[in-house]
N, C-alpha and C positions, 0 to 999 in steps of 0.2 A: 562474460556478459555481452549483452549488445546494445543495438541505442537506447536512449533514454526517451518516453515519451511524456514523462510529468514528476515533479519533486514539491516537497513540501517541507517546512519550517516547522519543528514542534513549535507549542503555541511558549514556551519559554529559550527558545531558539538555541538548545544544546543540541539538536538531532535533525536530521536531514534525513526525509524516506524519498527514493527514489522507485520509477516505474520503469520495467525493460519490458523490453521486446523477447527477452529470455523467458520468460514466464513467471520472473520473481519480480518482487518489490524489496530493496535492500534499505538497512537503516544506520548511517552513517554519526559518528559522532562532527559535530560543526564545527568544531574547532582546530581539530588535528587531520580529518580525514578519514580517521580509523574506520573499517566496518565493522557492523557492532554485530547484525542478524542478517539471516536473510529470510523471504518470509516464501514457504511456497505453495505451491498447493495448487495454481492456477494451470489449464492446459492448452494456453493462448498466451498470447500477448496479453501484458498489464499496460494499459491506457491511463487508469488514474489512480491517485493517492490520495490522502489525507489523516493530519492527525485529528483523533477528538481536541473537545475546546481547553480537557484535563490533562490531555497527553499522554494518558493512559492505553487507547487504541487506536490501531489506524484502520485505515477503510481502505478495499482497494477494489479497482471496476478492471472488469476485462474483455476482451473479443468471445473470449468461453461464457461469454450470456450471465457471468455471475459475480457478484460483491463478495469480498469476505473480510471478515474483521479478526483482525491479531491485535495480541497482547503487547505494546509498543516492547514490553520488559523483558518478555519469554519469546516472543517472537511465536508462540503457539493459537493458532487460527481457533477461534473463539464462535465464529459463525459464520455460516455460510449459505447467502440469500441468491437463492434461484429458481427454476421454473416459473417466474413471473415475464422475462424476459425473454422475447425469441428475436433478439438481434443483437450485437455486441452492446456493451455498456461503456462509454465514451469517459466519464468523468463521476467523480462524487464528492461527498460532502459530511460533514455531520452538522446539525444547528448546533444555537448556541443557546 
């Protein structure tokens, strides 16, 4: 792995996703440490994370200009929002 640039609290605080500079985002269990996924798919640096407000999925922004959304459970990318962006994507979000 390598640095971390942002992590996030599922919203019932048993998981931890974290963003590298690797080009994954990894999802940790909060209690022991364990790693549980890793998420990949990106071909940049991952700048941000987030979980939904269900904890169902996470959101993750990159320097590769693109968001993509995995399945918090399977750890399998469910979507992937680009061509709108023509400059790295710093951070995200889901409402609520």
């Amino acid at each position: 792995t390598d640095w971390l640039n942002a992590c996030a609290f599922s919203p019932d605080g048993s998981l931890v996703v974290t963003a590298s500079a690797d080009r994954t985002a990894r999802v940790w269990n909060a209690e022991n440490g364990t790693l549980l996924l890793v998420l990949e798919g990106h071909t940049s640096y991952v700048l941000g994370c987030a979980f939904s407000p269900d904890g169902k999925r996470i959101i993750t922004a990159s320097v590769d200009e693109k968001a993509r959304v995995f399945s918090a459970e399977t750890g399998e990318c469910q979507l992937t929002i680009e061509g709108e962006h023509t400059r790295l994507i710093t951070c995200c979000c889901f409402s609520h």
